[in-house]
Backbone as CSV, one residue per row, in Angstrom:
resi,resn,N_x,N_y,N_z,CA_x,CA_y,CA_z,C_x,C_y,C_z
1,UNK,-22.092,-26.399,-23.489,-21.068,-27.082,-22.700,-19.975,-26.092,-22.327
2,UNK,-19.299,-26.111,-20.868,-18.449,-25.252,-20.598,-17.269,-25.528,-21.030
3,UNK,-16.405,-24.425,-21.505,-14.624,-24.694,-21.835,-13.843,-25.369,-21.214
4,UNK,-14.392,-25.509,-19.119,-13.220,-26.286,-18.688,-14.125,-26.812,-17.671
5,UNK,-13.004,-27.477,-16.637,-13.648,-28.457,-15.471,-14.317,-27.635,-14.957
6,UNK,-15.106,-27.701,-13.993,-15.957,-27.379,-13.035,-14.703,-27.146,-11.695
7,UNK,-14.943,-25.932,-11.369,-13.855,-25.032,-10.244,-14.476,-24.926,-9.326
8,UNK,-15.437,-25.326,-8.548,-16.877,-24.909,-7.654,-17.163,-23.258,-7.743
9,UNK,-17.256,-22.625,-8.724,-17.311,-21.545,-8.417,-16.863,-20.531,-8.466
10,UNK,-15.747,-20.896,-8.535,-14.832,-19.446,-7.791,-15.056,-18.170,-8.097
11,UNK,-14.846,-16.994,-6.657,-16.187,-16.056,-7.169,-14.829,-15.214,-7.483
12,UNK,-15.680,-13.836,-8.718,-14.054,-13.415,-9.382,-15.299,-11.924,-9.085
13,UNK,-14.364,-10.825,-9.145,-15.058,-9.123,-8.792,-14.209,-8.424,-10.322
14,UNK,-14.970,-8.217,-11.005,-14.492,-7.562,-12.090,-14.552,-5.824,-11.729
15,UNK,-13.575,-5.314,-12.013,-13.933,-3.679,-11.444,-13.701,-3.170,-12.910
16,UNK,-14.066,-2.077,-13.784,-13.792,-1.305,-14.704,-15.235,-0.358,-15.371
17,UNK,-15.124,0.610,-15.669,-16.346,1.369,-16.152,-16.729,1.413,-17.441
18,UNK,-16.347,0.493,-18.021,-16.448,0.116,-19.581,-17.820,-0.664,-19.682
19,UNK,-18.991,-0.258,-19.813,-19.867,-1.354,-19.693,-19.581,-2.464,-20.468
20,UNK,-19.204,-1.962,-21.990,-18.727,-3.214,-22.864,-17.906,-3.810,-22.346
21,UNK,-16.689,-3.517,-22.529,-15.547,-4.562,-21.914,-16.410,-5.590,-20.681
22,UNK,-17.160,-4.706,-19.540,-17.197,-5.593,-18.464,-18.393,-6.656,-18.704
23,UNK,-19.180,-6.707,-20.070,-19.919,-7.360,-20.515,-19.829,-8.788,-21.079
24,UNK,-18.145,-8.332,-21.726,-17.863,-9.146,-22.651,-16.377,-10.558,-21.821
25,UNK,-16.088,-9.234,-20.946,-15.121,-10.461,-19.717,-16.384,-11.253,-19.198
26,UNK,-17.257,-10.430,-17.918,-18.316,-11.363,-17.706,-18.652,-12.786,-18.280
27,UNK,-19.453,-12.650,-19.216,-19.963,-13.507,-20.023,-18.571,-14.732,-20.152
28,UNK,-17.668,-14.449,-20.694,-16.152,-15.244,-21.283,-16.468,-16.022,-19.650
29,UNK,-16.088,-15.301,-18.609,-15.614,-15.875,-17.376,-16.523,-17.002,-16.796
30,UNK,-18.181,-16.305,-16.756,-18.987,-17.024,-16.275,-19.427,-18.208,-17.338
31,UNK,-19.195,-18.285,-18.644,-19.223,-19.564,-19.740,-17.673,-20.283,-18.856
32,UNK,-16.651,-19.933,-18.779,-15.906,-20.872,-18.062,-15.935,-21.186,-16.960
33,UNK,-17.041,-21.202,-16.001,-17.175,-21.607,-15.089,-17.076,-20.800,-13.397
34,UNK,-17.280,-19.355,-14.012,-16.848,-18.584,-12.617,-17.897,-17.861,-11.835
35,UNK,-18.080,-17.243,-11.094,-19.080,-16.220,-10.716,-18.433,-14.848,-10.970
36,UNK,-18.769,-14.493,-11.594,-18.277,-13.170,-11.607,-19.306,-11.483,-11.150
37,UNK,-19.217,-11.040,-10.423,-19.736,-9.751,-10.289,-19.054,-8.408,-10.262
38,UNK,-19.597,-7.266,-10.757,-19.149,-6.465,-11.431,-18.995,-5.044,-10.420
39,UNK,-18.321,-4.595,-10.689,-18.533,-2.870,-9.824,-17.759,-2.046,-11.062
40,UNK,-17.864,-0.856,-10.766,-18.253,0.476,-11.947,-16.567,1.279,-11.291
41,UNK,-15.978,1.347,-10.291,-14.959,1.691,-9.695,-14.241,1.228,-8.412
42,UNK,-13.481,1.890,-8.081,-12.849,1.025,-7.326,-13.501,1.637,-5.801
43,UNK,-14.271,2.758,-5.589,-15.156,3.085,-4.550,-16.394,1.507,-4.094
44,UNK,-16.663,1.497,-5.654,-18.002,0.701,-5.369,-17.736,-0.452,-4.928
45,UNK,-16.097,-0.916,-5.402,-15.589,-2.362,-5.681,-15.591,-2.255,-3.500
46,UNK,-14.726,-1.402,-3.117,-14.403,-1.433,-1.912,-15.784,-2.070,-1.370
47,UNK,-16.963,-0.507,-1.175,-18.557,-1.143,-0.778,-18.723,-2.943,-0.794
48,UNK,-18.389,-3.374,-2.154,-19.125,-4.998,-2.252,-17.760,-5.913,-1.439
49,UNK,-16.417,-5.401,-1.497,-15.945,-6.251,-0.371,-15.932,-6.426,0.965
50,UNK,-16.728,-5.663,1.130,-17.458,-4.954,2.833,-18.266,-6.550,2.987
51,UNK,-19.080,-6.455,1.788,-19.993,-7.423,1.623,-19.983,-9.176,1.526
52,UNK,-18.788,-9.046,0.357,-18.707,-10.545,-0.007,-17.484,-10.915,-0.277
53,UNK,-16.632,-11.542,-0.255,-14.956,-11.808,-0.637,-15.238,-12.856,-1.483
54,UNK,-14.413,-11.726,-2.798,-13.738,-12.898,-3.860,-12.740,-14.052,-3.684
55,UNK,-12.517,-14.439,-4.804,-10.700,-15.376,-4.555,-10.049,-14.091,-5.540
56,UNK,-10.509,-14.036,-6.082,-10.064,-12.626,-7.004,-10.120,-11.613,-7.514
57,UNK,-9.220,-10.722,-7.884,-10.032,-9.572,-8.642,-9.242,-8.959,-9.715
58,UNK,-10.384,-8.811,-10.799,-9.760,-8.403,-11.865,-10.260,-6.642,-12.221
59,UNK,-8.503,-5.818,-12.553,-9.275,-4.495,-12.094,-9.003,-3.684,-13.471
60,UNK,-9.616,-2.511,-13.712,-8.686,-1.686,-14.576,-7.809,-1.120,-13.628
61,UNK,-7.297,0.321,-14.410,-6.219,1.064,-13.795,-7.148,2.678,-13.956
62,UNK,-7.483,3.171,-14.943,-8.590,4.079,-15.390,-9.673,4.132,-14.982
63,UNK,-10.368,4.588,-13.857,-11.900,4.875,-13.460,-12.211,6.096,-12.804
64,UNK,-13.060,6.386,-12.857,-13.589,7.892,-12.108,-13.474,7.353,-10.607
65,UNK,-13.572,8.515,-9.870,-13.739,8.397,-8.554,-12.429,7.949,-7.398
66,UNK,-11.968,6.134,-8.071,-11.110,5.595,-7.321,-10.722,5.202,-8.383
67,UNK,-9.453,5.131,-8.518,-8.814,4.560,-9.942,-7.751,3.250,-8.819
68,UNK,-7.672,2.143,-9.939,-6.826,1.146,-9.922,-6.070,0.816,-8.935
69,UNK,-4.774,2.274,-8.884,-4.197,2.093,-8.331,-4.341,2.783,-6.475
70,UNK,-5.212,3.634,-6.727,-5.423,3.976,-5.397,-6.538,2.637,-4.498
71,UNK,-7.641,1.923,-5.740,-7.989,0.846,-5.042,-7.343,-0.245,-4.328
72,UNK,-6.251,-0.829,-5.150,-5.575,-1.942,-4.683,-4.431,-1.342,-3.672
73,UNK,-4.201,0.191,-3.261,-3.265,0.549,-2.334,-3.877,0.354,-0.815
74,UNK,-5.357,0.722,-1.291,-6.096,0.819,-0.353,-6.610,-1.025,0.425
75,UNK,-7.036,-1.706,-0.929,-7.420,-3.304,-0.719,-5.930,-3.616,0.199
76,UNK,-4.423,-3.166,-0.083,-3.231,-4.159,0.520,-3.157,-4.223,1.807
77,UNK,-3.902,-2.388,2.463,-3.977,-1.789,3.862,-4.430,-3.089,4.796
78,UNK,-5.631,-3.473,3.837,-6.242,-4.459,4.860,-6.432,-5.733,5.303
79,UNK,-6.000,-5.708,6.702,-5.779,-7.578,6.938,-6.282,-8.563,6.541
80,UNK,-7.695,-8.224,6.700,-9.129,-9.014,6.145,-9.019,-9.434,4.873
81,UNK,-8.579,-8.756,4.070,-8.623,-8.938,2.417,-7.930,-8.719,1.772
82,UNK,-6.704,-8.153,2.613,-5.483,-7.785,2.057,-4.467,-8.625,0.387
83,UNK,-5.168,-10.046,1.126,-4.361,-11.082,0.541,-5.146,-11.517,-0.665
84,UNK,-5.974,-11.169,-1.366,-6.856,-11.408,-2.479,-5.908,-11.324,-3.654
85,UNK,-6.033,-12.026,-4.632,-5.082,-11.578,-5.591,-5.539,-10.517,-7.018
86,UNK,-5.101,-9.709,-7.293,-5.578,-8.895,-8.434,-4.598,-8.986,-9.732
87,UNK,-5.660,-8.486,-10.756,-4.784,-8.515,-11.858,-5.631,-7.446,-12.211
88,UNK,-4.488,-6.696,-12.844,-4.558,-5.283,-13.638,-5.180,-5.630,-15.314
89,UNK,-6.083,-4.665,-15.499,-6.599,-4.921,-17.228,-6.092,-3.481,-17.601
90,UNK,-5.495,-3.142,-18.224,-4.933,-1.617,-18.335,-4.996,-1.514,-20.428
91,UNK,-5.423,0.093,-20.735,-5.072,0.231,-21.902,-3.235,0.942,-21.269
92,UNK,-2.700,1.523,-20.420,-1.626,1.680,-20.296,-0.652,0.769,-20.387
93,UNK,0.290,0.885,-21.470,1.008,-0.617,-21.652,2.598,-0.375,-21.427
94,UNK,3.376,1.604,-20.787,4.827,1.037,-20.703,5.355,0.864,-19.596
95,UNK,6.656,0.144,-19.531,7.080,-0.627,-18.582,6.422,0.263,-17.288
96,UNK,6.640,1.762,-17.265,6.820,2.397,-16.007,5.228,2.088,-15.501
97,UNK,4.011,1.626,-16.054,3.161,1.269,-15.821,2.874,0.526,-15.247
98,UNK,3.572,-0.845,-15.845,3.285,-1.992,-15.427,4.253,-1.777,-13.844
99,UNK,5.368,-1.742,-13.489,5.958,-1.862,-12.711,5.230,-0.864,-11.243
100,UNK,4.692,0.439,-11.826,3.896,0.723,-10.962,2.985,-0.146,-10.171
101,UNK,1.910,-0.448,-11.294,0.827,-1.742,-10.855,1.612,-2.578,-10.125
102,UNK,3.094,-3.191,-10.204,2.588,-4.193,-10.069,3.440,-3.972,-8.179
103,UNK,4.351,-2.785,-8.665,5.074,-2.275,-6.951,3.729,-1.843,-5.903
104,UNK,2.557,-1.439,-6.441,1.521,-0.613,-5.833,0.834,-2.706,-5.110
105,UNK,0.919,-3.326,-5.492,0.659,-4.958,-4.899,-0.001,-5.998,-5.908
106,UNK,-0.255,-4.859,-6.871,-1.298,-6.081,-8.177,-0.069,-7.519,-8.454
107,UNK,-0.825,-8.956,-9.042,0.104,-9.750,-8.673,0.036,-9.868,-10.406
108,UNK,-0.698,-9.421,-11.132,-0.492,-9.668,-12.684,-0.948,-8.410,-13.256
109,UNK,-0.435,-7.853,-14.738,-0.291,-6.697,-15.685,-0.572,-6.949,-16.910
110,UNK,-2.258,-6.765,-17.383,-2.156,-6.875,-18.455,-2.598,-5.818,-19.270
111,UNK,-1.915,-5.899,-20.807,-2.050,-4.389,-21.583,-3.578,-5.023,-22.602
112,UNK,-4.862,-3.869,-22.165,-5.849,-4.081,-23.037,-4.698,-3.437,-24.668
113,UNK,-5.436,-3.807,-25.735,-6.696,-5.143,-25.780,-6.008,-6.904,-25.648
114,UNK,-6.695,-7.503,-25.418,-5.858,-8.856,-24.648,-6.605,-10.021,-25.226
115,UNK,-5.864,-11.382,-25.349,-7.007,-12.287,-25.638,-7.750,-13.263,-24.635
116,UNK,-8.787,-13.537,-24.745,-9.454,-14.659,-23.326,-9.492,-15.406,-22.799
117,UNK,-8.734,-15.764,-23.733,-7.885,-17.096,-23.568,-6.532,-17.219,-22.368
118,UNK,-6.104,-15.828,-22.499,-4.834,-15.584,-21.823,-5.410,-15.063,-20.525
119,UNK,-6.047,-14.535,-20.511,-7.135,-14.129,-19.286,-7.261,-15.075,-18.795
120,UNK,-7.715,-16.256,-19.053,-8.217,-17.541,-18.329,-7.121,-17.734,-17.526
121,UNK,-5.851,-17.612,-18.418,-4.881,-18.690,-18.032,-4.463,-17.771,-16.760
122,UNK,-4.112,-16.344,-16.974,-3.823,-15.855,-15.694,-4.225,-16.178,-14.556
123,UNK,-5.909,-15.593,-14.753,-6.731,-16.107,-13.449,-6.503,-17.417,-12.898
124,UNK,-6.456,-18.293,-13.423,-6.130,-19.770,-13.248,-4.824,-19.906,-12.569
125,UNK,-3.573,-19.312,-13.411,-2.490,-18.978,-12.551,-2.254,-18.310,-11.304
126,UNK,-2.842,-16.959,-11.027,-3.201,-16.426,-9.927,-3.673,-17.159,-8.631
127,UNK,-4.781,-17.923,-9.062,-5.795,-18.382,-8.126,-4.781,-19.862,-7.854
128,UNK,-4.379,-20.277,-8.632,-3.098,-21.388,-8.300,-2.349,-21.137,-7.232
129,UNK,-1.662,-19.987,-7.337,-0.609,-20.025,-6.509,-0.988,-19.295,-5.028
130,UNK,-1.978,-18.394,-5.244,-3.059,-17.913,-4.088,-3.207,-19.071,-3.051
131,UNK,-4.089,-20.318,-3.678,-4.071,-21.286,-2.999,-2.770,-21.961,-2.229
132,UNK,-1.784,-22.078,-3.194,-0.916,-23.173,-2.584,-0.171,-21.819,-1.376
133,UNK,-0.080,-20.568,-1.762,0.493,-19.588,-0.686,-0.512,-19.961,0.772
134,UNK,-1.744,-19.787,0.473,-2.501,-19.858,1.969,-2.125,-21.239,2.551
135,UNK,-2.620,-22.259,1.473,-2.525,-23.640,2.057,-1.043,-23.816,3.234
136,UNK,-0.346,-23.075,2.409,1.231,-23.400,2.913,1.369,-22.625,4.334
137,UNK,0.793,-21.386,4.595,1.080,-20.192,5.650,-0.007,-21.120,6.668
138,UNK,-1.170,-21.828,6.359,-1.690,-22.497,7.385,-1.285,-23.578,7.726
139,UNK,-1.017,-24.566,6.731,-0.324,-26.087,7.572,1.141,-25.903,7.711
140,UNK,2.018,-25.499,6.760,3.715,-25.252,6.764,3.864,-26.603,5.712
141,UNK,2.814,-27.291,5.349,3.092,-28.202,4.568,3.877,-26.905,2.980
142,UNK,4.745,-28.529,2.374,5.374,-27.969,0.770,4.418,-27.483,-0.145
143,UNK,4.671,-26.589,-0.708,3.889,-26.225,-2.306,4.148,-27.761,-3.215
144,UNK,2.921,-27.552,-3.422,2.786,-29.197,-4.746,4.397,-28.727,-6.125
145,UNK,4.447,-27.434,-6.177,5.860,-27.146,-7.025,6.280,-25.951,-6.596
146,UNK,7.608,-26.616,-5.769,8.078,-24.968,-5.485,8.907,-24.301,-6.948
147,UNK,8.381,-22.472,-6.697,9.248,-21.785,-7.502,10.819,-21.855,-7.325
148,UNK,11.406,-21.927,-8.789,12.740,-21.787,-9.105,13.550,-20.672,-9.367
149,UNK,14.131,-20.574,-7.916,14.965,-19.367,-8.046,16.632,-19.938,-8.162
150,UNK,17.403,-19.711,-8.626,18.847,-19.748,-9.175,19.419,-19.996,-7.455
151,UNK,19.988,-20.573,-6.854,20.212,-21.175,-5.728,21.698,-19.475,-5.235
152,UNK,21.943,-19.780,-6.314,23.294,-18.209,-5.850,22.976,-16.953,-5.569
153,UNK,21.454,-16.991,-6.177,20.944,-15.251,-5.659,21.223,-15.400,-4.042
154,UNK,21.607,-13.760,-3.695,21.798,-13.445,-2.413,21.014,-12.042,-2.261
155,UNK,20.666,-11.834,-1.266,19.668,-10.309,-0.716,20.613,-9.584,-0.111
156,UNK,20.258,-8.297,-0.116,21.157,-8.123,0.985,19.851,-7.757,2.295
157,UNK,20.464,-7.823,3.266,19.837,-7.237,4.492,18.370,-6.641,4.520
158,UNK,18.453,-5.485,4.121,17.429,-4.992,3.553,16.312,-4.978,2.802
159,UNK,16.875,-5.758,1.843,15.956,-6.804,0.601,15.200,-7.974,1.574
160,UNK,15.895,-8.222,2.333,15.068,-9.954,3.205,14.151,-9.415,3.870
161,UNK,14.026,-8.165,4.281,13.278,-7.583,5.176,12.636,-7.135,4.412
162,UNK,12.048,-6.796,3.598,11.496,-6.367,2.312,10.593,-7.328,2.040
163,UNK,11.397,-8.397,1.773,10.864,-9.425,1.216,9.722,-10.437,1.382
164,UNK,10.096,-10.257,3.077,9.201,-11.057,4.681,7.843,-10.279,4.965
165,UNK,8.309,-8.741,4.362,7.151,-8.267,4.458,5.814,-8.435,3.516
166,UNK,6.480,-8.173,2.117,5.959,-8.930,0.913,5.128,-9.764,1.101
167,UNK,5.639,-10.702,1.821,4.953,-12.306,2.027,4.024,-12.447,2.891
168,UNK,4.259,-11.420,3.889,3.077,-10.993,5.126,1.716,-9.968,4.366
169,UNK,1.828,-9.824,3.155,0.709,-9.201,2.347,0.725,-7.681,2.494
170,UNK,2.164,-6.913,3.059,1.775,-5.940,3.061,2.197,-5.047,1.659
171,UNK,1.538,-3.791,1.658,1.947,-2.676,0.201,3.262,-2.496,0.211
172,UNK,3.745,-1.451,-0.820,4.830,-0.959,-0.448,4.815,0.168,0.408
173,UNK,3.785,1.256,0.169,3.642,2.161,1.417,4.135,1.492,2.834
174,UNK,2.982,0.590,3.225,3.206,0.210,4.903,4.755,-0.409,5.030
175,UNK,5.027,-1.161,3.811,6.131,-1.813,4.360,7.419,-0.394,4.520
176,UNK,7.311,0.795,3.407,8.228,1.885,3.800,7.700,2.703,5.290
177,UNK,6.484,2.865,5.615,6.190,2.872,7.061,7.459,2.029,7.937
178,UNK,6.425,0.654,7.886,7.408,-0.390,8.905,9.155,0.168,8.571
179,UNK,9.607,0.366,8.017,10.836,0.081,7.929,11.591,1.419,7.914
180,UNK,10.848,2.509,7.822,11.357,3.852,7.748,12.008,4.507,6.700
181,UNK,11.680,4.066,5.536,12.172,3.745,4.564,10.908,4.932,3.785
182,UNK,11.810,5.056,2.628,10.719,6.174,1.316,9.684,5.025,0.777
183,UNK,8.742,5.331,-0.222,7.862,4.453,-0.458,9.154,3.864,-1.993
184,UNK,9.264,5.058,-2.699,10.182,5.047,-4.314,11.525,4.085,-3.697
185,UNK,12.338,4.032,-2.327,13.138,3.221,-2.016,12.876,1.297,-1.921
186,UNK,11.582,1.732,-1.318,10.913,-0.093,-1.516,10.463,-0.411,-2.605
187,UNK,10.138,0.395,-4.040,9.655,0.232,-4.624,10.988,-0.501,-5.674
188,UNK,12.053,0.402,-5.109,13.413,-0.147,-6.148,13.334,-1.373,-5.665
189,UNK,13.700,-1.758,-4.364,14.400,-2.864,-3.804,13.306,-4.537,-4.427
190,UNK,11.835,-3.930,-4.762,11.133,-4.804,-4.948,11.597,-5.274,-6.320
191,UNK,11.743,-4.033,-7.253,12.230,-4.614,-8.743,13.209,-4.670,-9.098
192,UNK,14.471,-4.637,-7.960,15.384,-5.301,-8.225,15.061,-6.637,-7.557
193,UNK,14.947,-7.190,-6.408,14.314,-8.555,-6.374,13.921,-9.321,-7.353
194,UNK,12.824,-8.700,-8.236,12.383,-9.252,-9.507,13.560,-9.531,-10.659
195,UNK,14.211,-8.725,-10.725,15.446,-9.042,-11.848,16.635,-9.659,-11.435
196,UNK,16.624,-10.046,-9.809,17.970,-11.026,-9.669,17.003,-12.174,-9.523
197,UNK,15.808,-12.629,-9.703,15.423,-13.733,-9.090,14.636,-14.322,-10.548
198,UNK,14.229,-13.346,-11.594,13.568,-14.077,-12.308,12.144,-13.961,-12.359
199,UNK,11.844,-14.080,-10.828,10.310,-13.722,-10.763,9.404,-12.900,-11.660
200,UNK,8.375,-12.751,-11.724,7.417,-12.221,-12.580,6.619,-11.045,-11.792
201,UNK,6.337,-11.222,-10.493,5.390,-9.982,-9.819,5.377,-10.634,-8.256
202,UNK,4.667,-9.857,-7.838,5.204,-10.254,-6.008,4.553,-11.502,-5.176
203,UNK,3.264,-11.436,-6.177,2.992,-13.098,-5.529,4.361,-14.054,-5.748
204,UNK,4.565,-14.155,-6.797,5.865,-15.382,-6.673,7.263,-14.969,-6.231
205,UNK,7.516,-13.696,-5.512,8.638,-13.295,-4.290,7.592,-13.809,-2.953
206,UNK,6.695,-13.807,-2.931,5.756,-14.026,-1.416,6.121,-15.613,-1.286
207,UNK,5.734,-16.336,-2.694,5.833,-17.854,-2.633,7.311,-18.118,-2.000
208,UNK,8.301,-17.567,-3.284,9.472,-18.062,-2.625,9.971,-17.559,-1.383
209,UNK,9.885,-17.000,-0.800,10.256,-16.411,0.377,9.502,-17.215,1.504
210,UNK,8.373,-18.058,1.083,7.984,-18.805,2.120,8.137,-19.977,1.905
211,UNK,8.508,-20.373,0.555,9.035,-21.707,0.521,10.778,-21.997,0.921
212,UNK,11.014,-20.267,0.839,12.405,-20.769,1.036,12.771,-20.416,2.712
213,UNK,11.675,-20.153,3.338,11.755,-20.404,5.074,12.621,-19.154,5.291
214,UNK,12.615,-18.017,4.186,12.425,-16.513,4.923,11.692,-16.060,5.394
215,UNK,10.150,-16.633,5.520,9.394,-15.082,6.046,8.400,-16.613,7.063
């Protein structure tokens, strides 16, 4: 018997070169109800999204060839798939890590070794708010719960424009492109965003920024 409801499916792309590890997520994911398929780096991962689109992807940060973070710089480039949500599996666990991952577009940071339970819940979280973001950018209908941001935060100028971009799915590279801006300058403005607002990672600056009829 499976751990939870029946999700139709949802197909998940595990990337990491650990055969174990990617044996032992597998198995966990697809007993709860997922499809999961596997790639060896973030070269190969690219190849199978040529092919098939997840709702998600769960990545390391460590691989030969294409590592982590050059994959998901590369996945943000693009319109097509830009908007997929990822979560980082990392043995790298300090802050300057995580904040990398998560400025480079990943929308969750987690430090191996981890439990599967908490895994679930991410993915579940992820793929939550994934949904209610698209649902919302196609009808303009409300999120079933909008995020709570402190009503007194203010942006300045710069930050809103930042922010709009965020929500339009782009990296921080393109958005320091668009804006003429350093990449290390958008990268501040993003995590200070995060610490006047509360937020957790940039999917939920994307949410609020479109629930709050900035972008």
């Amino acid at each position: 018997m499976k751990g939870s409801i029946d999700r139709d499916k949802k197909k998940l792309l595990l990337v990491d070169d650990d055969p174990n590890l990617v044996l032992l997520v597998k198995d966990y994911l697809e007993f709860r109800g997922y499809e999961v398929t596997a790639a060896n780096n973030g070269r190969e991962a690219l190849e199978l999204l040529d092919k098939d689109v997840p709702d998600m992807i769960i990545c390391d940060v460590m691989m030969p060839e294409v590592d982590g973070y050059g994959f998901v710089a590369d996945l943000r480039k693009r319109q097509d798939i830009g908007w997929i949500p990822v979560l980082f599996l990392s043995a790298k666990g300090q802050s300057q890590d995580r904040i990398k991952g998560l400025n480079l577009g990943a929308d969750v940071y987690m430090v191996k070794p981890f439990e599967p339970e908490e895994l679930v819940a991410q993915v579940e979280s992820s793929l939550s708010q994934s949904g209610r973001i698209r649902q919302h950018a196609d009808t303009g209908a409300p999120s079933e719960t909008l995020i709570q941001v402190n009503p007194s935060v203010e942006l300045t100028p710069t930050e809103l424009k930042v922010v709009q971009l965020v929500a339009k799915g782009l990296a921080n590279k393109d958005i320091a492109q668009n804006m003429k801006l350093s990449q290390r300058t958008v990268e501040s403005h993003v995590s200070n965003m995060l610490g006047k607002t509360g937020l957790n990672n940039r999917t939920e600056l994307a949410r609020w920024a479109i629930e709050s009829r900035m972008a």
